[in-house]
C-alpha positions as CSV (number, residue, x, y, z in Angstrom):
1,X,-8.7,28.5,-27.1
2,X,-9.8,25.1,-28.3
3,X,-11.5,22.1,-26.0
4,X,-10.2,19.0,-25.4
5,X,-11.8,15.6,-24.2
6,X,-11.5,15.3,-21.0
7,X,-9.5,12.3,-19.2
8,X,-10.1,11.0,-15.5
9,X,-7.8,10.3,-13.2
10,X,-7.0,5.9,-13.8
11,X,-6.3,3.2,-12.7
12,X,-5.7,1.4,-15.8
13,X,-3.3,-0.8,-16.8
14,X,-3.0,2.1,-20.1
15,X,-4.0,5.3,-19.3
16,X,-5.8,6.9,-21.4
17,X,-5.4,10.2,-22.8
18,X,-6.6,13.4,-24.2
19,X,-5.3,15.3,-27.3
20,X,-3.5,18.2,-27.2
21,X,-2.3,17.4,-23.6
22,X,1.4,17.0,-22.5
23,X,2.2,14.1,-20.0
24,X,4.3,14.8,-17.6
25,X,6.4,11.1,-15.8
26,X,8.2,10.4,-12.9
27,X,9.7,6.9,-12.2
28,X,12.1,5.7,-9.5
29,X,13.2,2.1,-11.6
30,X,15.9,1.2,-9.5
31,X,18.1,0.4,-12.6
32,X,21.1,1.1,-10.6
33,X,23.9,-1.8,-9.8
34,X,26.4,-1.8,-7.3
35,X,30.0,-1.4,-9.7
36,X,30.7,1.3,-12.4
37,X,29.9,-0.4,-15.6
38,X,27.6,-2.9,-14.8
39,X,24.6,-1.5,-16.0
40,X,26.0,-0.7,-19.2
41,X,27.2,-4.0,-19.6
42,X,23.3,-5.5,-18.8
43,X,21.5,-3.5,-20.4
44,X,24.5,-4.2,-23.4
45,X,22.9,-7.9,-23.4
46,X,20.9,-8.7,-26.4
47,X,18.0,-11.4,-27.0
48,X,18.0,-13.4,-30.8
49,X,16.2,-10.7,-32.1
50,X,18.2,-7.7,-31.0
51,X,16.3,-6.7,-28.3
52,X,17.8,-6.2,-24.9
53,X,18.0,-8.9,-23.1
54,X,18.0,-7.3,-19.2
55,X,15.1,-8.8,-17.7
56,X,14.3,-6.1,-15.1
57,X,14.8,-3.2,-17.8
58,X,12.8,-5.1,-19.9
59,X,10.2,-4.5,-17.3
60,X,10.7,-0.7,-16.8
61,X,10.4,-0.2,-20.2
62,X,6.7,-1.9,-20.6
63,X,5.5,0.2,-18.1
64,X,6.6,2.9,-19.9
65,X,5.4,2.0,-22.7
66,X,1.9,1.3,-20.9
67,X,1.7,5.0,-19.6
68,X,3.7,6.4,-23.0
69,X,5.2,9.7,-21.3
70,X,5.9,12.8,-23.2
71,X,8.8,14.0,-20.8
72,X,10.0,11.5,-18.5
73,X,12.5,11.6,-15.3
74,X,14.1,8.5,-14.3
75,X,16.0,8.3,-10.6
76,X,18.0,6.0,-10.1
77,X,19.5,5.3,-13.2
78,X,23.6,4.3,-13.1
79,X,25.5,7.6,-14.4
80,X,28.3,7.2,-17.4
81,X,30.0,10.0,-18.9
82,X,30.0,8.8,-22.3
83,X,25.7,8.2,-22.1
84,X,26.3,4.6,-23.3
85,X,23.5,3.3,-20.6
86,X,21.1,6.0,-21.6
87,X,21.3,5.1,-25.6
88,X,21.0,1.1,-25.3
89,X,18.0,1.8,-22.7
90,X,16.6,3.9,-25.7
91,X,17.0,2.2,-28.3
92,X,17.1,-1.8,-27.3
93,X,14.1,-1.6,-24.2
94,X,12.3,1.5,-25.3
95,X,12.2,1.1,-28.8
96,X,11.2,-2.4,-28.7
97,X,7.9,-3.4,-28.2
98,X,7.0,-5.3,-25.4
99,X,4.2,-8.0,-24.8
100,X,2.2,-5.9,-27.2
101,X,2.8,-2.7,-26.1
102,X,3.9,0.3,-28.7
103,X,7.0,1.1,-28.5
104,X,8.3,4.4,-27.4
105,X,10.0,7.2,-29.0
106,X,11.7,10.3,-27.8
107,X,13.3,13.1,-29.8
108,X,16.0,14.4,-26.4
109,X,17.9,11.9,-23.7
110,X,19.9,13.6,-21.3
111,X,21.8,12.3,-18.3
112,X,24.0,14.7,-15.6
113,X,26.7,14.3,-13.7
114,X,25.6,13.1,-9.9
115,X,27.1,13.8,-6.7
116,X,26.6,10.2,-5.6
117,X,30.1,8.1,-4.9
118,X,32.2,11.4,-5.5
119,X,34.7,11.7,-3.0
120,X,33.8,14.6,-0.5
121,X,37.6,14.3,1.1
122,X,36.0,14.5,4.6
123,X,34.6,12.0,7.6
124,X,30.8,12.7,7.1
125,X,29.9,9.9,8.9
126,X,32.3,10.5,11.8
127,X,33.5,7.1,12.3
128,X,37.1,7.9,12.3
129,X,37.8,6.9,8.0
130,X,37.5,9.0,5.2
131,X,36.2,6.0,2.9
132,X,33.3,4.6,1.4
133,X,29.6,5.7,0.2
134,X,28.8,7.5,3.7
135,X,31.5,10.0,2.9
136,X,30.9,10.6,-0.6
137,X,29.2,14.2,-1.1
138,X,26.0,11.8,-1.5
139,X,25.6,7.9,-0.9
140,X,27.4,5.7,-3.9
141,X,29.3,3.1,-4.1
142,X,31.0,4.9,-7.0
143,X,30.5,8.4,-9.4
144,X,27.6,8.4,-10.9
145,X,25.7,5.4,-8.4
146,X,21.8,6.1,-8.1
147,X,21.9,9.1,-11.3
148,X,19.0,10.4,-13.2
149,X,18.5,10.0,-16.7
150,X,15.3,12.3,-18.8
151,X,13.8,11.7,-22.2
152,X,11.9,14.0,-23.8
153,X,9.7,14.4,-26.8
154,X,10.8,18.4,-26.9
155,X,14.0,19.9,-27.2
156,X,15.6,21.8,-24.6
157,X,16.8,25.1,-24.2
158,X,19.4,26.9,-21.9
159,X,20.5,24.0,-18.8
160,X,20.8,25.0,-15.4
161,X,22.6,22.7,-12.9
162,X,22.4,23.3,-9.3
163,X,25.6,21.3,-8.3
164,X,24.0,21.6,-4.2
165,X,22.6,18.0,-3.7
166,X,23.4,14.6,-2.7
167,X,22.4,13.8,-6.5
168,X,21.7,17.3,-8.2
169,X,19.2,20.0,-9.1
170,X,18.2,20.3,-12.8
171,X,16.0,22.9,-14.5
172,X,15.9,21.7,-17.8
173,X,14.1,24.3,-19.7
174,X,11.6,22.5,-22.7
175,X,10.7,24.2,-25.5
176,X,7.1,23.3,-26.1
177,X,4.3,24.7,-28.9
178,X,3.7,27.5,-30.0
179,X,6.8,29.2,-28.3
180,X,6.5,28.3,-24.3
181,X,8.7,27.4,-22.4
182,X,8.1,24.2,-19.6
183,X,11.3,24.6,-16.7
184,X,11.5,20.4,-15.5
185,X,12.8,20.8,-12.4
186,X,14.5,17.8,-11.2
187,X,16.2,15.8,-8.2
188,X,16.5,13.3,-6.5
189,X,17.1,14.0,-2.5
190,X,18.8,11.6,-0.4
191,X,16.3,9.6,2.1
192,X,15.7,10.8,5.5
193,X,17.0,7.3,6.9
194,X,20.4,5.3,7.5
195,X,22.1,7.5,10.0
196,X,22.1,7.8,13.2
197,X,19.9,10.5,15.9
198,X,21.6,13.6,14.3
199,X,19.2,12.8,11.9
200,X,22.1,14.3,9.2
201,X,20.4,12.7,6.0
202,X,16.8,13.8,7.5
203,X,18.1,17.3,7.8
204,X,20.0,16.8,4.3
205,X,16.4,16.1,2.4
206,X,14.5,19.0,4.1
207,X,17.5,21.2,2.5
208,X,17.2,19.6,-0.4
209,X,13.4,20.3,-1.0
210,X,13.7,23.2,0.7
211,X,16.2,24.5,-2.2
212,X,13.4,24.2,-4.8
213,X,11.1,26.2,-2.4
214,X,13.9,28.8,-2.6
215,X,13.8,28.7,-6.3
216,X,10.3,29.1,-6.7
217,X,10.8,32.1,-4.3
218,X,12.2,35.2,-5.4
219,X,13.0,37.1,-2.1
220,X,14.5,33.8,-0.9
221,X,16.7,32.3,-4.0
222,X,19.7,34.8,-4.0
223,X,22.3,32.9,-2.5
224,X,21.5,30.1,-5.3
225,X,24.2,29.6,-8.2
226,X,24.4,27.4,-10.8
227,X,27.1,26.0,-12.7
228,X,27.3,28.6,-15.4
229,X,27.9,31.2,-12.5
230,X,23.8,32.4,-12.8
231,X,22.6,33.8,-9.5
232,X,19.2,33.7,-8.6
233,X,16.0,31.8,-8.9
234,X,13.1,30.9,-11.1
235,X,11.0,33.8,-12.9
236,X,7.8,34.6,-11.5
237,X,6.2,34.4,-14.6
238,X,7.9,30.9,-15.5
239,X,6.1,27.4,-16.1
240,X,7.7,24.3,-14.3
241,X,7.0,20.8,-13.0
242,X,9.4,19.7,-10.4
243,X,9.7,16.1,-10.7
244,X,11.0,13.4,-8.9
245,X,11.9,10.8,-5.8
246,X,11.6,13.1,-3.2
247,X,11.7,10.3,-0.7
248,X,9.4,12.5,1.6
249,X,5.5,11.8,2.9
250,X,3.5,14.9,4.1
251,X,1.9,12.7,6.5
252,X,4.4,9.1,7.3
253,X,7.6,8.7,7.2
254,X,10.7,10.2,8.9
255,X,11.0,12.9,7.1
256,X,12.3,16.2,9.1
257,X,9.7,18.8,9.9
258,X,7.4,17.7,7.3
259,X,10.3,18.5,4.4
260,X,7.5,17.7,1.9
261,X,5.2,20.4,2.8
262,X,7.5,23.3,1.4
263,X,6.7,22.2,-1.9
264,X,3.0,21.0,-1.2
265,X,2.2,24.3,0.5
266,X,4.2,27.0,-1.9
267,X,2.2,29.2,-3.6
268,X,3.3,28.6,-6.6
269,X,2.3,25.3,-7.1
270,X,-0.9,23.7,-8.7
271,X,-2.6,22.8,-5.3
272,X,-4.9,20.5,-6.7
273,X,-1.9,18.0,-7.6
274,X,-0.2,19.0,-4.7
275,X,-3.5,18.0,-1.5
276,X,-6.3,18.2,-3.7
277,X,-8.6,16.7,-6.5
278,X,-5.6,15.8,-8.9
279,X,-3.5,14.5,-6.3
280,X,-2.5,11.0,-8.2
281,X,-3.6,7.9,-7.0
282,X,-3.7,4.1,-7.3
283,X,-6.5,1.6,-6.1
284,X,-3.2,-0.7,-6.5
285,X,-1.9,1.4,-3.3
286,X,-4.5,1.0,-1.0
287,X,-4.9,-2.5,-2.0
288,X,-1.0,-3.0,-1.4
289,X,-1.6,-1.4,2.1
290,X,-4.4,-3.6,3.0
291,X,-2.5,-7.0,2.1
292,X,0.5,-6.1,3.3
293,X,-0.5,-5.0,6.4
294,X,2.7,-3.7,8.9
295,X,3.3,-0.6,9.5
296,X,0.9,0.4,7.1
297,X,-2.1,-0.2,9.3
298,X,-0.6,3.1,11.5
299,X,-0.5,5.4,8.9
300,X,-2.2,8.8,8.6
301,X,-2.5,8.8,5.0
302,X,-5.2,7.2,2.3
303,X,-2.8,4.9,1.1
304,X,-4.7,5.5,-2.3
305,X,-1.5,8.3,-2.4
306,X,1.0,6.1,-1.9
307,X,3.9,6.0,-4.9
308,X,6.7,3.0,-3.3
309,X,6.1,-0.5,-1.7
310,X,8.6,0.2,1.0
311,X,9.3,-2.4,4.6
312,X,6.3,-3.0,6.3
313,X,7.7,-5.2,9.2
314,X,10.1,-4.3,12.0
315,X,10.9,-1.8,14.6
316,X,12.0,0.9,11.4
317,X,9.9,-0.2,8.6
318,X,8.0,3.1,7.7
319,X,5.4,1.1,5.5
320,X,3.9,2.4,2.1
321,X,4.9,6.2,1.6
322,X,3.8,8.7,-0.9
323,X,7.6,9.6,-2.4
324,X,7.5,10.2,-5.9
325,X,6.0,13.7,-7.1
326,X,5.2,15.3,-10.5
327,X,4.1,18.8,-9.3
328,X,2.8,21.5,-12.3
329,X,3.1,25.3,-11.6
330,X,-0.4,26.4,-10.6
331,X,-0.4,28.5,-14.2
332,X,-0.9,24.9,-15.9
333,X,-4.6,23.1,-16.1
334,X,-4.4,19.3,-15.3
335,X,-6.5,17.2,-17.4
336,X,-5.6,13.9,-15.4
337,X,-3.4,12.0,-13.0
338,X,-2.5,8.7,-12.1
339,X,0.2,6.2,-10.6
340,X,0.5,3.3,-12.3
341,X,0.3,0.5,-9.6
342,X,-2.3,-2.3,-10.6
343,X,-4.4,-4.7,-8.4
344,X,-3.7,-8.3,-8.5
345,X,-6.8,-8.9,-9.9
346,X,-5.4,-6.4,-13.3
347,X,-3.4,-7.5,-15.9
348,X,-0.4,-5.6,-15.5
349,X,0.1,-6.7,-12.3
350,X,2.8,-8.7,-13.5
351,X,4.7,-5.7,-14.1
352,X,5.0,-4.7,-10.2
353,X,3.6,-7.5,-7.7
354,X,5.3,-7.4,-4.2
355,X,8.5,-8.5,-5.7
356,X,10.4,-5.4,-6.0
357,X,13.2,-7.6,-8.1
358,X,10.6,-7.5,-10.5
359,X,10.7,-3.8,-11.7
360,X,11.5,-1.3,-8.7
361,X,10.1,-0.3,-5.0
362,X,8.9,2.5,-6.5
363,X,5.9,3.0,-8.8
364,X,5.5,5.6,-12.0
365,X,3.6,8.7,-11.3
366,X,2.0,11.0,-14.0
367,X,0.7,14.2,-14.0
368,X,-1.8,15.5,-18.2
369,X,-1.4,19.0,-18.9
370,X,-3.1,20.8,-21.1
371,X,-0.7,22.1,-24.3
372,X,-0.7,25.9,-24.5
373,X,-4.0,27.0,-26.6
374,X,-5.6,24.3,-25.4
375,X,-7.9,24.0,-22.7
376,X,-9.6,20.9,-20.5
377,X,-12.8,20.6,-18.2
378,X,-11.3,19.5,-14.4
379,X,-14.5,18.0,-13.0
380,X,-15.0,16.9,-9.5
381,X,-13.2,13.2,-8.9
């Protein structure tokens, strides 16, 4: 098997990376609006030169293009049957270089149908209506609110949709080099907040997680179906990298019974990402923590982990939470890991600051792999 350099764990502005690896995104950019069409019609807007002309996109897409992704989940990105919104973020942000960053090019785009806003034609939130984004099968203010939008650099193969979730369950099968096959395993659970002490959305995103625990699980996964009518879950043998806001903390937060520990804990995943040496971090987290103050001065957790500048004042400000997860089957080698959230003393700063209007709450997590034939040393961090 050939070598490759190797590439520590960052906290540039521009990761850098290693040949022959695969790099894996996740990024919650909060490019959702609050009425059908509206991102569409933003993201529609064009600058004297062609570009678009949506300021905040205009900001996702730099970061992008700063951390250059090979397969890339986005949450939070407005659903439309038709895939206008996922071309014209393409092909006038992506495409287009940005304050000297390279633009960035991807071969697959892909965007399901979401659960959000869809009319579940029952009184979920038991307050005597059957109306509004409470009683839709998940939160929306209309079809498609909140979606999820991937690009890839690889083609896929066979999709299967697990229609069981307040967005959905993906597992998009890639077809990478010489042959193998990489399942991306995507969602986008509801947050474990905003209801009331049935704790209903809690208990939602521990079911949610705890689906792809079944998945990964053999003995466990035979009740699962997706929409082609397949029963079952993931081989044993299979590669995957379940990706995502999973709007659940191991350690903070209010998530139920410690949802994110099904995933963090299964034996099936690469436990280094998951607790251990390639467990992405930020200096830009622990510096947000420290500044900010709140509720974060409470927390259990290195805030070094942390993935989204959530509330850090009030009686139910949870503080700075580790949400957003690219986790690799333990079959795959990680060559390096990162979240991108600068200082204030690094350039890029301008690209998230403490003004969430500025690009999202959220901040982009990625996970290197090494490409199959390839190997990279994993020293000590």
């Amino acid at each position: 098997m050939g070598s490759i350099a190797y590439a520590a764990a960052t906290n540039d502005d521009e990761p850098p990376r290693a040949a022959h690896t695969l790099r894996i995104a996740t990024y919650n950019a909060s490019l959702n609006r609050d009425t059908d069409g509206a991102l569409v019609r933003s993201l529609g807007t064009r600058d004297a030169s062609g570009r678009g002309a949506d300021p905040q996109a205009r900001v996702i897409a730099e970061v992008l293009q700063r951390v250059a992704p090979d397969v890339l989940l986005i949450n939070e990105f407005d659903y439309d049957a038709a895939g206008v919104a996922l071309r014209l973020f393409d092909e006038r942000y992506l495409r287009a270089p940005w304050n000297g960053a390279p633009a960035l090019r991807f071969r697959e785009r892909f965007a399901p149908p979401v659960n959000t806003g869809v009319p579940s034609r029952v009184d979920l939130d038991r307050d005597g209506r059957i109306a509004g984004p409470n009683d839709a099968l998940g939160f929306g203010l209309f079809p498609g609110q909140y979606g999820l939008a991937v690009y890839s650099k690889y083609s896929p193969a066979a999709l299967a949709v697990l229609p069981l979730s307040s967005k959905n369950h993906v597992d998009l099968p890639l077809r990478l080099p010489n042959g193998r096959t990489l399942h991306f395993l995507v969602s986008h659970p509801t947050p474990p907040a905003f209801d009331g002490p049935e704790d209903r959305n809690g208990r939602r995103n521990h079911d949610e997680i705890r689906l792809w625990a079944d998945y990964l699980s053999p003995e466990k996964a035979g009740y699962l179906l997706d929409d082609q009518g397949r029963r079952g879950g993931l081989a044993a043998d299979a590669s995957f990298v379940i990706v995502g806001d999973l709007n659940a903390d191991p350690d903070d937060g209010g998530s139920y019974q410690n949802a994110i520990r099904q995933l963090l804990d299964h034996p099936r995943v690469n436990a280094e990402v998951a607790r251990g040496s390639w467990r992405p971090r930020s200096a830009g987290g622990l510096a947000a923590a420290q500044r900010q103050g709140g509720a974060n001065l409470t927390q259990h957790a290195d805030p070094r982990f942390d993935t989204a500048d959530f509330g850090d004042n009030g009686d139910d400000a949870p503080g700075n939470l580790r949400a957003d997860y690219v986790l690799p089957s333990k079959d795959l080698q990680v060559c390096a890991s990162g979240v991108f959230w600068p200082t204030p003393a690094e350039p890029m700063w301008r690209l998230v600051n403490d003004d969430v209007r500025a690009s999202s709450d959220h901040r982009l997590v990625w996970v290197d792999v090494a490409l199959p034939g390839f190997t990279c040393p994993s020293p000590a961090r």
